[in-house]
LOFI-157868 format. One line per field, with one value per residue (C-alpha): residue number from 1; z, y, x. Coordinates in steps of 0.02 Angstrom, whole numbers, always signed. Layout:
N
k: c(NUM / ...) $
c3: c(Z / ...) $
c2: c(Y / ...) $
c1: c(X / ...) $
This chain:
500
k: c(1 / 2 / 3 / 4 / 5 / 6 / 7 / 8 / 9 / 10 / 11 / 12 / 13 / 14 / 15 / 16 / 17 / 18 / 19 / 20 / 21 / 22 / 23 / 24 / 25 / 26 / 27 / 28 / 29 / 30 / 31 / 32 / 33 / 34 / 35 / 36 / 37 / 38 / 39 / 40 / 41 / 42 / 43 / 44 / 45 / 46 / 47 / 48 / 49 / 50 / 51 / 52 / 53 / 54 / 55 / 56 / 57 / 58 / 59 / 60 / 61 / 62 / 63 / 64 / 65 / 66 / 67 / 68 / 69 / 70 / 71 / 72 / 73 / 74 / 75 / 76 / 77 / 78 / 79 / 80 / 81 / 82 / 83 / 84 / 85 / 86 / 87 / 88 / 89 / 90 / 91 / 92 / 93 / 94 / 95 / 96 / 97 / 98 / 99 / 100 / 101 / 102 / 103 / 104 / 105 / 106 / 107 / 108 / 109 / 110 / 111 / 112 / 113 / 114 / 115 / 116 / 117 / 118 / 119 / 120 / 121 / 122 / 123 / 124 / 125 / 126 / 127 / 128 / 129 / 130 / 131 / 132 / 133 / 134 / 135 / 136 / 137 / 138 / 139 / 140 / 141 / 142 / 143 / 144 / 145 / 146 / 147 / 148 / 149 / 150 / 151 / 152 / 153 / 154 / 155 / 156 / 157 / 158 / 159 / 160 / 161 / 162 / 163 / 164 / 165 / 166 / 167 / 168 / 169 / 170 / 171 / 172 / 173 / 174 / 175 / 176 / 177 / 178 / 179 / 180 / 181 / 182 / 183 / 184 / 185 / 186 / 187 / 188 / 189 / 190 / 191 / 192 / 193 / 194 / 195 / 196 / 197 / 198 / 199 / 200 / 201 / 202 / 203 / 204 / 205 / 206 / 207 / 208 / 209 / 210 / 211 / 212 / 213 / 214 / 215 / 216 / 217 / 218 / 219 / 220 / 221 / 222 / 223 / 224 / 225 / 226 / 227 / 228 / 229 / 230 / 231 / 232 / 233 / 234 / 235 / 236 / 237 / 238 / 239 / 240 / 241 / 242 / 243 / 244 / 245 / 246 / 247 / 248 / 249 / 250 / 251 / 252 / 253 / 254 / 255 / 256 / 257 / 258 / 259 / 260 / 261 / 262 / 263 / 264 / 265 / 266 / 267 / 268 / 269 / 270 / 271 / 272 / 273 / 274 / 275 / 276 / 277 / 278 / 279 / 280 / 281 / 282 / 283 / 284 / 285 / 286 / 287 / 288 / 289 / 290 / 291 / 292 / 293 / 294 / 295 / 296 / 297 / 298 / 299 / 300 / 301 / 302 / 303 / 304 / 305 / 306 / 307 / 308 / 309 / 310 / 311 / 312 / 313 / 314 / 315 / 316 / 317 / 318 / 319 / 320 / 321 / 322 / 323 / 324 / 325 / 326 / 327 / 328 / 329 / 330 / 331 / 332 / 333 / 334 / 335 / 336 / 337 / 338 / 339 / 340 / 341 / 342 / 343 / 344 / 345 / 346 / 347 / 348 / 349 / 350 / 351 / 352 / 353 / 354 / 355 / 356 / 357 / 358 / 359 / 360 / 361 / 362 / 363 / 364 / 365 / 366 / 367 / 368 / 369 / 370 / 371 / 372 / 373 / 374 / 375 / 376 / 377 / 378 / 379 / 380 / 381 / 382 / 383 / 384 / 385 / 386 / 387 / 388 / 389 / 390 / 391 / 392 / 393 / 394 / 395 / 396 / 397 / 398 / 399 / 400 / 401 / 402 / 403 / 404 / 405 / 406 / 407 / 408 / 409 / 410 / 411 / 412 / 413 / 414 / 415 / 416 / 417 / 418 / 419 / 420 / 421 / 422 / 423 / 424 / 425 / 426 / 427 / 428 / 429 / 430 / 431 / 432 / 433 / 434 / 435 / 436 / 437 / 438 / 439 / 440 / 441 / 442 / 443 / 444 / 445 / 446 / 447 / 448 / 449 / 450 / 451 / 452 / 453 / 454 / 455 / 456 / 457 / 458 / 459 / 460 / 461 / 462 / 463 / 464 / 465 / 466 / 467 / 468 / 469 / 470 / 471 / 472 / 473 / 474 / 475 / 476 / 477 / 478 / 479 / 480 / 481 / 482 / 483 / 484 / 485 / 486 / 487 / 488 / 489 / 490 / 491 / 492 / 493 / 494 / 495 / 496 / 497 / 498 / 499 / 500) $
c3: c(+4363 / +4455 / +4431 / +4536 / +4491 / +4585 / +4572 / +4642 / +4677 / +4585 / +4638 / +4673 / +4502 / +4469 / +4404 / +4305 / +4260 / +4103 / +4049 / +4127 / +3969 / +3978 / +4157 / +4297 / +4440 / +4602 / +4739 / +4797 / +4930 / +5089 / +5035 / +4883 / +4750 / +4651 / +4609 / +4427 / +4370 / +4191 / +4097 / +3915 / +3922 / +3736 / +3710 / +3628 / +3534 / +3366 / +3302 / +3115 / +3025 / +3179 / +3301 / +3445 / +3551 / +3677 / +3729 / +3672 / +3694 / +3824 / +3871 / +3952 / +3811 / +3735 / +3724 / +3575 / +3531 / +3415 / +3292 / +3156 / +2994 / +2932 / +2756 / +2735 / +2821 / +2900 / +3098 / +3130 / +3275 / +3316 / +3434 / +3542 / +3600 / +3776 / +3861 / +3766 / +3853 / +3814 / +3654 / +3633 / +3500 / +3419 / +3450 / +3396 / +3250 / +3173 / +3221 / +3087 / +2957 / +2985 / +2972 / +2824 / +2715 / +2748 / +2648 / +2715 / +2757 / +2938 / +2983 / +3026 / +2895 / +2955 / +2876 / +2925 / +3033 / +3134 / +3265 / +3350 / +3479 / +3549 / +3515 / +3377 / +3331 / +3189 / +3114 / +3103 / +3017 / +3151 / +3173 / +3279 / +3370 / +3516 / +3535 / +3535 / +3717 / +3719 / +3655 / +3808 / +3954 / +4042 / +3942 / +3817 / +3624 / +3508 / +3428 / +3250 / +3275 / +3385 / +3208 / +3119 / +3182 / +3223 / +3031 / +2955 / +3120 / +3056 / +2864 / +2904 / +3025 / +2878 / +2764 / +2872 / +2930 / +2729 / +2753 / +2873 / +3024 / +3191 / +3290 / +3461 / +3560 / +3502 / +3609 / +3606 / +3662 / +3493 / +3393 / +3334 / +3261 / +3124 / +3133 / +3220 / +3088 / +3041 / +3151 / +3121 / +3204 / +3266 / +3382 / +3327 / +3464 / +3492 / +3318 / +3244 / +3067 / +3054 / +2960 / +3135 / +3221 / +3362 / +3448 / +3570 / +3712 / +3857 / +3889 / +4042 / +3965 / +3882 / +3812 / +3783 / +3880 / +3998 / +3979 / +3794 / +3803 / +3687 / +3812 / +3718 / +3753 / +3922 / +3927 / +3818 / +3674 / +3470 / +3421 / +3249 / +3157 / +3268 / +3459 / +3372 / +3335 / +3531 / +3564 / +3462 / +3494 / +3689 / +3609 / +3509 / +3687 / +3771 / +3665 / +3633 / +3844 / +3924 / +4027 / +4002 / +3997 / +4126 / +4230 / +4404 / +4497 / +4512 / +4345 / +4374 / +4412 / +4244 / +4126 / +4226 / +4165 / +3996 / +3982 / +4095 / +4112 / +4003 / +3955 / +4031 / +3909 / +3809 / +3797 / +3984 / +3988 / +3868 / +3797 / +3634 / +3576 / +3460 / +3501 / +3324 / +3377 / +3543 / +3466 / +3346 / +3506 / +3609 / +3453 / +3434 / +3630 / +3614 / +3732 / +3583 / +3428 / +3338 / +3392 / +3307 / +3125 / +3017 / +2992 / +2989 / +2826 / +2868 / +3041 / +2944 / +2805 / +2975 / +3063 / +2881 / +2898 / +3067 / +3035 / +2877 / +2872 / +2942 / +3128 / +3119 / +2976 / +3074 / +3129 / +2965 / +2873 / +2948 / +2921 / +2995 / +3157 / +3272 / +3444 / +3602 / +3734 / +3897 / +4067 / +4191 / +4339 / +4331 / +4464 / +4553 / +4515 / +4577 / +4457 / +4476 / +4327 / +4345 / +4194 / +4052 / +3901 / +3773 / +3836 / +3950 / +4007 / +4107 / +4025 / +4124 / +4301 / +4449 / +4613 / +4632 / +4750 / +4810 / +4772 / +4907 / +4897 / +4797 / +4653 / +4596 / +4539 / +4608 / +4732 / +4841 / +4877 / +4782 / +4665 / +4767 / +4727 / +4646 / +4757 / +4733 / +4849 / +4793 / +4659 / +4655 / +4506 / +4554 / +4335 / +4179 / +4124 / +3994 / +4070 / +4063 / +4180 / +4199 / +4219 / +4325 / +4220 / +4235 / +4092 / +3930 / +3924 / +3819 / +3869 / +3811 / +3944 / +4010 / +4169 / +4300 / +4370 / +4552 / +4535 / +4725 / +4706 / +4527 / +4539 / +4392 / +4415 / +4271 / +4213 / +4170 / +3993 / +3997 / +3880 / +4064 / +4214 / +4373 / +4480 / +4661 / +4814 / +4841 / +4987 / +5056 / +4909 / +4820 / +4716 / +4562 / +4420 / +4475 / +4660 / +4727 / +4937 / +4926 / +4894 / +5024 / +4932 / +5067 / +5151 / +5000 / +5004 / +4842 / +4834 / +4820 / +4642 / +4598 / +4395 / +4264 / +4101 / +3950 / +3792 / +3623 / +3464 / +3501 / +3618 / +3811 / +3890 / +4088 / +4172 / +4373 / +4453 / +4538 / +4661 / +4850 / +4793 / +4609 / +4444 / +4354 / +4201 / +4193 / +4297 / +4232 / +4310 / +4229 / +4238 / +4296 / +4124 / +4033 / +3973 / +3912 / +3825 / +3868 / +3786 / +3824 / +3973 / +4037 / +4210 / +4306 / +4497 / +4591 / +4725 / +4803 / +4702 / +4548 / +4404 / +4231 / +4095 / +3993 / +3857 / +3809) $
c2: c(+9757 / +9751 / +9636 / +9591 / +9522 / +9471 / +9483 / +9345 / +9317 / +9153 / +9089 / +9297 / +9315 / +9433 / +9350 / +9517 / +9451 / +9552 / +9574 / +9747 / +9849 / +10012 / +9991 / +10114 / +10088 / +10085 / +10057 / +9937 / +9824 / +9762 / +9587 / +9618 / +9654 / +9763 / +9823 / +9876 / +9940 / +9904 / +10054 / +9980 / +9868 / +9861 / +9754 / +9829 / +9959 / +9979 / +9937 / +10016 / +9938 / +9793 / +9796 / +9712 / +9569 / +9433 / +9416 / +9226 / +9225 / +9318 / +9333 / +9423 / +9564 / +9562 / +9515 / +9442 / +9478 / +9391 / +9530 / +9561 / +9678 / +9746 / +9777 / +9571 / +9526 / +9395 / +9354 / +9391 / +9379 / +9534 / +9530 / +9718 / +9746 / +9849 / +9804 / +9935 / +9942 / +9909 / +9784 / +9725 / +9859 / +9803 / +9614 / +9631 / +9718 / +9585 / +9461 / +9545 / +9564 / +9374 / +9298 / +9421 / +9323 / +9164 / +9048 / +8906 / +8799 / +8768 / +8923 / +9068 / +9189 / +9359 / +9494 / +9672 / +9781 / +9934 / +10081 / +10175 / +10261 / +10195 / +10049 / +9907 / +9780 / +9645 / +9569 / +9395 / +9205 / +9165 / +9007 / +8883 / +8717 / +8784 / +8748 / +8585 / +8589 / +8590 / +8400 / +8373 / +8274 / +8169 / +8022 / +7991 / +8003 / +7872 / +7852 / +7847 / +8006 / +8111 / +8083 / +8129 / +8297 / +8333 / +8309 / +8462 / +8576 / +8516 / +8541 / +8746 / +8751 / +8679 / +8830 / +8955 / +8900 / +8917 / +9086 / +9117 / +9120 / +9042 / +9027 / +8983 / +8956 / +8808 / +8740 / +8655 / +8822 / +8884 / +8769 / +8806 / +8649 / +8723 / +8532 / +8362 / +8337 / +8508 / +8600 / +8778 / +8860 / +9012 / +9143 / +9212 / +9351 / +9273 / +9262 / +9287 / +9298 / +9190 / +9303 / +9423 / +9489 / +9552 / +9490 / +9594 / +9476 / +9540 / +9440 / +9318 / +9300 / +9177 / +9218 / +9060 / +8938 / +8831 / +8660 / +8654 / +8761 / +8698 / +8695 / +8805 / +8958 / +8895 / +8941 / +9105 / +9049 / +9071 / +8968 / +8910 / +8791 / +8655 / +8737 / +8736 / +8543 / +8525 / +8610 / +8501 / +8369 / +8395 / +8416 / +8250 / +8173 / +8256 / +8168 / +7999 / +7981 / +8091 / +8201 / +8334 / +8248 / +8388 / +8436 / +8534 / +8669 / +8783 / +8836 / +8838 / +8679 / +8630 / +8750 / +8643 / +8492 / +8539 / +8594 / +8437 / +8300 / +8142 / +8134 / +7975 / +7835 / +7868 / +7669 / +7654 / +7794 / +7731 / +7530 / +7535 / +7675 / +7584 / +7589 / +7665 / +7805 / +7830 / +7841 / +7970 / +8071 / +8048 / +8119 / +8258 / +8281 / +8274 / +8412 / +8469 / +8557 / +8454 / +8271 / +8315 / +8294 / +8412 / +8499 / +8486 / +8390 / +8253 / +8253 / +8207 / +8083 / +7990 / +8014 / +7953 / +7802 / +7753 / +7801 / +7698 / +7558 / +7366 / +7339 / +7217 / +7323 / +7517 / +7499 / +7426 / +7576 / +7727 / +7736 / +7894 / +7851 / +7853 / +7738 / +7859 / +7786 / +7796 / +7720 / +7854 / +7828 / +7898 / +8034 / +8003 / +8159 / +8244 / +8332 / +8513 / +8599 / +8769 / +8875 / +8926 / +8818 / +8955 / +9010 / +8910 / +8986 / +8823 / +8690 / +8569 / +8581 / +8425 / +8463 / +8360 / +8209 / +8218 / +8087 / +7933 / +7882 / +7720 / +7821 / +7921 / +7763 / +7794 / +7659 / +7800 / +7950 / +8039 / +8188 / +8338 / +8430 / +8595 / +8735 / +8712 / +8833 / +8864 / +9005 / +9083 / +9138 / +9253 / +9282 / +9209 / +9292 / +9291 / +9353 / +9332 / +9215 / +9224 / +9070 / +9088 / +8983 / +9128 / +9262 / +9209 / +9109 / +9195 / +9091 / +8945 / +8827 / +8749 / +8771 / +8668 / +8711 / +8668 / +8599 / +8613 / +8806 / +8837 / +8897 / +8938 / +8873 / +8934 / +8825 / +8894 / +8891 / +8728 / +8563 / +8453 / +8523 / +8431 / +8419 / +8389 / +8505 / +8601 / +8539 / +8583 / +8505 / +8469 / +8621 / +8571 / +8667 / +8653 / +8691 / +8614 / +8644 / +8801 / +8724 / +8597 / +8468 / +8387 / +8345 / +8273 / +8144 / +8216 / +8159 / +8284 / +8211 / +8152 / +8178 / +8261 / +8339 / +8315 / +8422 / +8335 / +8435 / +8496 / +8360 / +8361 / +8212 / +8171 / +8045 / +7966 / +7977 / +7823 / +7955 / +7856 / +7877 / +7876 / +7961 / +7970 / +8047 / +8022 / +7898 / +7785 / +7749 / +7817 / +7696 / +7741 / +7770 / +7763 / +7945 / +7971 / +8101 / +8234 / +8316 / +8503 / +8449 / +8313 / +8258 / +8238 / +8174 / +8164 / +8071 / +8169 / +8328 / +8345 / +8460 / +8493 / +8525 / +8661 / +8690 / +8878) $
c1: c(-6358 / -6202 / -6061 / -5920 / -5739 / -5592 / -5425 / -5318 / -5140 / -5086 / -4903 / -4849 / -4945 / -5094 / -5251 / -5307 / -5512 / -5533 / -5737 / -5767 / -5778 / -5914 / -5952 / -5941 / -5805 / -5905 / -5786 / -5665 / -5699 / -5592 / -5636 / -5529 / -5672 / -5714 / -5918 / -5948 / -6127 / -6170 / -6201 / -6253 / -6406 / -6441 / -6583 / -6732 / -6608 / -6540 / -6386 / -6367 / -6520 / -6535 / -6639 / -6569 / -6682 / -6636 / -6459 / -6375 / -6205 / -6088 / -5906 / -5786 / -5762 / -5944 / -6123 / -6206 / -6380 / -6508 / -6561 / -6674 / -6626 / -6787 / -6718 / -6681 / -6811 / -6695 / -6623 / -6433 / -6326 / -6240 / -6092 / -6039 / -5880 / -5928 / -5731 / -5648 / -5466 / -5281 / -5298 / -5490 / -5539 / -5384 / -5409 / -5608 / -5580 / -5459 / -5593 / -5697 / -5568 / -5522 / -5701 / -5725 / -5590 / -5648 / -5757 / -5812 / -5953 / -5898 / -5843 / -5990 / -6009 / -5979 / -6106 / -6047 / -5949 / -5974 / -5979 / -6119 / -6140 / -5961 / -6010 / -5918 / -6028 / -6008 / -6157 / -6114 / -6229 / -6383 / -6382 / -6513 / -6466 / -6334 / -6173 / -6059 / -6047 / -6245 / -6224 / -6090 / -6167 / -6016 / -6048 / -5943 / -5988 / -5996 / -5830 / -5884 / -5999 / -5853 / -5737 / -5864 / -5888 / -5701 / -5664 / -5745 / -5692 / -5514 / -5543 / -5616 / -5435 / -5347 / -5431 / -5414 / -5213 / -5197 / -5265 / -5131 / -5267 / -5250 / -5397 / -5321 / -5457 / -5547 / -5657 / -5831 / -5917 / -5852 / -5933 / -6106 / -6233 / -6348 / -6370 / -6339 / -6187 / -6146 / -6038 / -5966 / -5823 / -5863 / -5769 / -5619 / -5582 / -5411 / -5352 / -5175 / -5109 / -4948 / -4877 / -4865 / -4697 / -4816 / -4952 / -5050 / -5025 / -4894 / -4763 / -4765 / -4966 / -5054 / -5225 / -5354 / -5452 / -5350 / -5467 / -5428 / -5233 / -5094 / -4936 / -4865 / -4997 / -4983 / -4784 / -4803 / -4671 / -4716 / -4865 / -4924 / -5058 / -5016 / -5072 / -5241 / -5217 / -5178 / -5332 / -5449 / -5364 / -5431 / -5619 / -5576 / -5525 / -5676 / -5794 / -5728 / -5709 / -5849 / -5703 / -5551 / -5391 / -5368 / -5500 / -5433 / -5535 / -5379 / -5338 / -5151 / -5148 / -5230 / -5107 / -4955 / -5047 / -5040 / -4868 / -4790 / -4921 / -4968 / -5139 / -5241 / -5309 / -5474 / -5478 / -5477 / -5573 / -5699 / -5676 / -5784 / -5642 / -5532 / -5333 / -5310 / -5415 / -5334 / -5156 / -5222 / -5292 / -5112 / -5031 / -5113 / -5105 / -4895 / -4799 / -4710 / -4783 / -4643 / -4719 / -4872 / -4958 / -4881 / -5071 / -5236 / -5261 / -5139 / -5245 / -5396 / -5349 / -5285 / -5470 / -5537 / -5451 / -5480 / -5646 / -5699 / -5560 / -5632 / -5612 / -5461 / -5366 / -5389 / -5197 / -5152 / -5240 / -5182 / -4993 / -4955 / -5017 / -4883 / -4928 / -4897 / -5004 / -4944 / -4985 / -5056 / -5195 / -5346 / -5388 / -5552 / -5681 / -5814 / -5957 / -5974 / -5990 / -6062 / -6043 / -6179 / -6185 / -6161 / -5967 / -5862 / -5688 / -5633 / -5755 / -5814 / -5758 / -5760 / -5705 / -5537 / -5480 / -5307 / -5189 / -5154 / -4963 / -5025 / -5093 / -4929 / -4833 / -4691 / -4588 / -4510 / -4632 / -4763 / -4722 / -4742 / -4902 / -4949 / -5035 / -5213 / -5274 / -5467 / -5508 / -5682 / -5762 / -5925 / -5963 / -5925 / -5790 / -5641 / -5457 / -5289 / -5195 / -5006 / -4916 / -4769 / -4629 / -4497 / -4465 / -4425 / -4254 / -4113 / -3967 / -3924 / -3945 / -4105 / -4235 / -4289 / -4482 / -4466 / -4667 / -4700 / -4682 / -4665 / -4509 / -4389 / -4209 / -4091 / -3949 / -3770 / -3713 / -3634 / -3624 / -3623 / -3696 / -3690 / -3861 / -3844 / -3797 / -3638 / -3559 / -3392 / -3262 / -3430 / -3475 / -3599 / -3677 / -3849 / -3867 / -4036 / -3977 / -4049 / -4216 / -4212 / -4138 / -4058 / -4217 / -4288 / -4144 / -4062 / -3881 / -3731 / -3691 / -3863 / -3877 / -3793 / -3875 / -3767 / -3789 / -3758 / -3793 / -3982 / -4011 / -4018 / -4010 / -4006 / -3883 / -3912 / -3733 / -3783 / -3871 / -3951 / -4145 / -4152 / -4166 / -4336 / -4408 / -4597 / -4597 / -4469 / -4289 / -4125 / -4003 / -3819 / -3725 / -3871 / -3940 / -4088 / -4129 / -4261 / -4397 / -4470 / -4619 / -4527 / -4564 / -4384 / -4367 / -4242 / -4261 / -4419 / -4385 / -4502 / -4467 / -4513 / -4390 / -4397 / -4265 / -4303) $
């Protein structure tokens, strides 16, 4: 069989497609590709005491098979490793280890580990009835039902976080249905203990599935308990409204969502869900790991009362919900999905309409765009995409992303810094001329950000065109104060703040 894989240049960053494992390098192409031919076709053989059959599952780093062990008398599933570079031994042997500690009825039970031949394996729980994202078909789900099966995939994330586990790729592909209301969570190839100083991930990396990405992963900073929240949180979304809350063909585009943009509104998405639902959904959706439920079980006595309070008590009932709804059009899609139901790197995908001037809200010009120049992918595949947000920030000051190129712009280490453009007698802290700024109408004094304690907040210097964060106006002498993922413009420059 031969396979082919690309590797793309994203924003002067290298899209390195991982999933090439035992395979034979064949010869690179002019067309930028490289031709692998697979050297392990396993089907037929035996693993320890299993005897391998059809192939139902595969991914980037491995192929599972269904399997039978003679001695039981009884069908497994047995997962080989065949990429074997850099960290995936590493990475697939604390899969097994993690499983192996766990206890719980919706998480898959993991039977055995082992090598042959070259070859790890783990024996893991066969189980019938497909996947979550089987059930998907652009519809959305019944409310009730979609809280339903989210509770239990929170209560085995609230065992294993206990555990010190973090799954970090949750995702509906990940979720196996022994029955209709039954899920298990299965897949833990991207696991970390909490309890960690050092992850195997490169920095400037993220590792995960960009549909379903907490911002965090996105930006490559420390992640706990709560980036798996984010991430079923998206499922949560998925199912109440039929669609991603971020659903681009270039996957770039769809990490900068996560990190900067506000979700759109189940309710307008879908009317039958209930606003006590949606706020639930927007909360667990929040930019910052901080803005969320503090973990998993607080998540689901919330969804238990929005669930099983009356209709015109839901709000009343759940306490903790905190309303975050917020006002954003809805981009027109097309379907397109392409990928097998089993594993899913981007989910669902739609080809994507662009924007009319009318659609971005604003009353002076529409928020410059992100390159979405097309990106091909010939296989399923699991990789590593680099998101181009700068290196880690050591000083003390903040960034601006320039999001028409992505660019990084570093801010002294100062309690007031002055935005504009330098300009003769006009010097300022933040110097935007070099990116054009003058052209975009941004004033020589346009804004100033203002530290106070831990707080950033951003002033307009009564600037020509205007001072915005996400979407609404900043008032002359009235800061407001800013939040990591913020959406700034100035004038017709658009940014997102970062504060480390």
């Amino acid at each position: 069989m031969l396979y082919s894989v690309k590797g793309y240049i994203l924003k002067k960053t290298l899209l390195l497609v991982a999933g090439l494992g035992n395979y034979t390098k064949h010869q690179y192409l002019k067309t930028g590709e490289w031709e692998f031919t697979n050297m392990t076709d396993l089907v037929g053989k035996t693993l320890g005491e299993y005897k391998l059959g059809d192939v139902i599952g595969e991914g980037g780093m491995a192929t599972v098979y269904k399997a039978f062990q003679e001695s039981l008398q009884r069908w497994v599933a047995v997962k080989v490793l065949y990429y074997q570079e850099d960290t995936s031994l590493v990475r697939f042997q604390r899969e097994a280890k993690a499983i192996a500690t766990l206890r719980h009825r919706n998480i898959l039970i993991i039977h055995e580990y082992g090598e042959q031949d070259g070859s790890p394996y783990i024996v893991m729980e066969y189980v019938k009835g497909g996947t979550l994202e089987d059930r998907f078909d652009g519809n959305p789900m019944d409310w009730k039902q979609a809280i339903e099966l989210t509770i239990p995939i929170a209560e085995a994330l609230h065992y294993a976080h206990q555990q010190g586990i973090i799954h970090r790729d949750i995702k509906p592909s990940n979720v196996l249905m022994p029955q209709d209301d039954w899920p298990v969570l299965a897949d833990f190839g991207l696991v970390k203990r909490s309890d960690e100083e050092q992850g195997l991930t490169r920095t400037g990396t993220f590792m995960g599935t960009p549909s379903y990405i907490a911002p965090e992963q996105a930006r490559d900073v420390k992640v706990d308990h709560r980036a798996d929240m984010y991430s079923l949180g998206v499922m949560l979304f998925e199912m109440v409204s039929g669609r991603l809350p971020f659903d681009y063909e270039n996957p770039n585009k769809i990490l900068l969502a996560h990190v900067m943009d506000p979700p759109p509104s189940p309710r307008e998405l879908n009317p039958n869900c209930p606003q006590a639902l949606e706020d639930v959904i927007l909360k667990t959706l929040s930019k910052s790991a901080d803005d969320r439920y503090a973990d998993m079980q607080e998540l689901v006595n919330v969804l238990k009362a929005v669930r099983y309070a009356p209709a015109p008590t839901v709000a009343d009932s759940a306490q903790t919900i905190v309303p975050a709804k917020k006002e954003v059009k809805e981009e027109p899609k097309e379907s397109g999905g392409f990928f097998s139901s089993f594993k899913k790197l981007f989910g669902k995908k739609k080809a994507e309409k662009p924007k009319s001037d009318e659609d971005t809200g604003s009353k002076t010009s529409p928020r410059p765009q992100v390159d979405v120049s097309p990106v091909e992918f010939e296989d399923e595949f699991e990789g590593t995409i680099q998101l181009d947000l700068g290196p880690p920030s050591a000083q003390a000051g903040p960034r601006l992303i320039l999001q028409e190129t992505n660019t990084p712009i570093e801010a002294p280490d100062k309690d007031t810094l002055t935005i504009g453009r330098t300009y003769r007698n006009t010097v300022v802290d933040i110097d935007l001329e070099p990116y054009d700024a003058s052209k975009y109408g941004v004033s020589r004094q346009h804004a100033r950000l203002l530290k106070r304690g831990d707080l950033w907040l951003l002033e307009d210097l009564n600037s020509l065109n205007g001072t915005f964060v996400n979407n609404a106006e900043v008032k002359p002498g009235n800061p407001v104060v800013l939040k990591d993922g913020d959406a700034i413009r100035l004038s017709h420059m658009s940014f997102v703040f970062l504060q480390v």
